[in-house]
C-alpha positions, 0 to 999 in steps of 0.5 A: 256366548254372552251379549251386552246391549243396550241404548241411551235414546232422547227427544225432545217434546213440546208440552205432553206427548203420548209415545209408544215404544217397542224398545224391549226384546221379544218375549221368546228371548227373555228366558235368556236374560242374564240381568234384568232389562228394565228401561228407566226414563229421566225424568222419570214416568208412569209406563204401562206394558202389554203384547201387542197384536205381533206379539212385541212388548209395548210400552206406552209413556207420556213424556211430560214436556221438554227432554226425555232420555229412555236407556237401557243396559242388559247382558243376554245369553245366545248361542252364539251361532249365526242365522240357520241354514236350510238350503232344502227348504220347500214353499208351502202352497198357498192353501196349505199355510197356517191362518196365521200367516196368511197375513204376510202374504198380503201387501202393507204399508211399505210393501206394495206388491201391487206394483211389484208382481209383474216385475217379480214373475219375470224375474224370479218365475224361472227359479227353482221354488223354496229356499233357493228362489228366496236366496235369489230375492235376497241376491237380487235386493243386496245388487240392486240397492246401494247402503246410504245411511243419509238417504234414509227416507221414513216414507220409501215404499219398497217400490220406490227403493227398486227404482231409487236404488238406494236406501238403508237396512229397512229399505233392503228388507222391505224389498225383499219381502215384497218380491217373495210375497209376489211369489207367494212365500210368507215374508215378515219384518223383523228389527232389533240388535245385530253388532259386529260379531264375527265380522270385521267392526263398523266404524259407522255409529252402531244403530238398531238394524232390519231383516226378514224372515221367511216361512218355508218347510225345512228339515224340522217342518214349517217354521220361520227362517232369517234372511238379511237382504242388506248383509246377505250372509248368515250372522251372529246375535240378532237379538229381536225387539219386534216383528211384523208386517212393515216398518209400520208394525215394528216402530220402536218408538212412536210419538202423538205428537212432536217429538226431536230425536236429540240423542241416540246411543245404541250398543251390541258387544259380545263379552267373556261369560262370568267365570261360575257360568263357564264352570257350569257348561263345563 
């Protein structure tokens, strides 16, 4: 299936304002580029891009002082399959994980595993270890918070979302990931595109969306695994953008200075295959 998105994003800034911007897709996903993804900013800027440390496209811009627009519009490939299943997964002992992803065992920034171990053992300590006691997290995270688009909150650790109780795809994620770093499986944030395909449409303004990913041991070795602790349920076209420890790591953008959001479009749709592309696959 073909994918277009994109997004119209604007801010207001008060004299010159170094930004930050994760706003590309990941560099695994740009061999399934149909057209280019270039952003254009208005006015325009000088941009410089490298990969940093999570291996996210960067982008680093100074916004010269008052309104500037960042868009994009790209059309992407996927495979139109929803998020893989493997229900026989198994835990990886902790001695046995690679080096490189031992850091997502460790707390961060919104994770504070500290303050949730305890309350993570008594819950979960009793479940079958792999991609159930996963599942279970995700069940649990899903029941015990309420979606609120309004009571999003940019300094809500994961400890103050289990007693809130409330909060938006951020808030689900970074719960989750830490009652699975409680019990020792590597969990990782992860952000991007996610649109209605394949379930019924949102009438909400489309936004940018948060879920996890796990490293578990499945049917082709150890890899990373997606789960969605806010949708709980296998979807179609996530299109990431940037991954990392928290929120924290996966800003999309980041401003050195005062910067008012004033506009923020995003959109994700699927759309029919240039008739010379299903030519091909036939």
């Amino acid at each position: 299936m073909h994918i277009r998105a994109g997004f119209s994003i604007a801010f207001d800034t008060f004299g010159s304002t170094p930004m930050n911007l994760l706003l590309n897709v990941r560099p695994e996903r740009a061999g399934d580029l149909l057209t280019p993804e270039v952003i254009t900013f208005e006015p325009p800027v000088a941009a410089t891009r490298h990969v940093d440390g999570f291996g996210n496209v960067c982008t680093r811009i100074v916004a010269p002082g008052g309104r500037i627009t960042m868009a994009v519009d790209f059309t992407i490939a996927d495979s139109g399959r929803p998020d893989d299943q493997a229900p026989g997964a198994r835990q990886i002992a902790v001695q046995d994980l690679p080096d490189d992803v031992m850091v997502y065992l460790l707390g961060s920034r919104y994770c504070d595993i500290d303050k949730l171990s305890q309350i993570a053992w008594s819950q979960f300590g009793g479940t079958p270890e792999g991609w159930a006691r996963v599942q279970a997290i995700v069940d649990f995270a899903h029941s015990r918070l309420r979606f609120d688009y309004q009571q999003a909150d940019a300094t809500r650790t994961a400890f103050d979302g289990y007693n809130q109780r409330v909060g938006v795809c951020r808030d689900f994620a970074h719960l989750a990931i830490t009652l699975c770093r409680c019990m020792n499986i590597p969990a990782r944030y992860a952000t991007g595109y996610l649109g209605d395909i394949g379930v019924p449409k949102d009438p909400a303004p489309m936004d940018f969306s948060a879920w996890f990913e796990v490293f578990l041991d499945g049917p082709e070795g150890p890899r990373w695994y997606t789960f969605d602790a806010r949708h709980n349920r296998p979807r179609i076209g996530r299109i990431v953008m940037a991954r990392g420890r928290d929120a924290t790591d996966c800003a999309l953008t980041t401003s050195f200075g005062a910067a008012h959001l004033v506009r923020f479009d995003v959109h994700t749709d699927d759309v029919p295959a240039a008739p010379d592309v299903l030519a091909r696959a036939a």
